[in-house]
N, C-alpha and C positions, 0 to 999 in steps of 0.2 A: 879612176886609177885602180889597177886589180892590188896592189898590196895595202895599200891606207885614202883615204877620203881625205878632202883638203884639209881637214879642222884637225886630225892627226895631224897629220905636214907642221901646221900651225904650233901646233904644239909643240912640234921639235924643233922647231925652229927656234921656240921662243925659249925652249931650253938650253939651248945649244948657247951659252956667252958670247960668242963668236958672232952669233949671227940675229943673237936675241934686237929686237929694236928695226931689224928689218921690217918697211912696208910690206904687206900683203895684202894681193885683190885677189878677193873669189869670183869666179865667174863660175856663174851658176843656172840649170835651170830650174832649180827645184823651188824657186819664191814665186811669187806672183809679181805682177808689175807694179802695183801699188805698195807690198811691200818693198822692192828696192828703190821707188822714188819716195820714202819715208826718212831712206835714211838708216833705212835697217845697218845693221854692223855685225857681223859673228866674230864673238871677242874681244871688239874695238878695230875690225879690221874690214875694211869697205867690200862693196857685194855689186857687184856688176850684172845684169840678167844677160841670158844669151836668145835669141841671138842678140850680137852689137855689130857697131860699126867699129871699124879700126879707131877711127878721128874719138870715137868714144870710151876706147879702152886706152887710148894715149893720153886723153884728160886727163882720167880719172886714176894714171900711173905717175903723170906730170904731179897735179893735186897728192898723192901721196907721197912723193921725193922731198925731203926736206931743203933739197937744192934748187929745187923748181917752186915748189910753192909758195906764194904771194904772203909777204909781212904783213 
């Protein structure tokens, strides 16, 4: 993104009252593959590696929707 990096975004986001508490997935290539199957988090907010598959990025947007996600 040429004006801000995701963890900015994040940031505003989480400032913004409005929109604070929204899910956020990073996709990313900057980890390795062992750290995004850790569990890694930036922030408390989920890290996806690229490349993915679609079926993989809709998981892992499912699992952070609190309307999708399993009790």
């Amino acid at each position: 993104m040429p004006q801000a990096d995701g963890i900015e975004v994040a940031v505003q986001l989480e400032a913004d009252w409005a929109l604070h508490g929204v899910p956020i997935v990073f996709l990313t290539s900057l980890i390795t593959a062992e750290e995004a199957k850790d569990g890694r988090r930036v922030y408390g907010h989920r890290i996806l590696l690229k490349p993915t598959s679609s079926s993989e990025l809709i998981e892992l947007v499912e699992q952070s929707l609190p309307c999708c996600a399993e009790a």
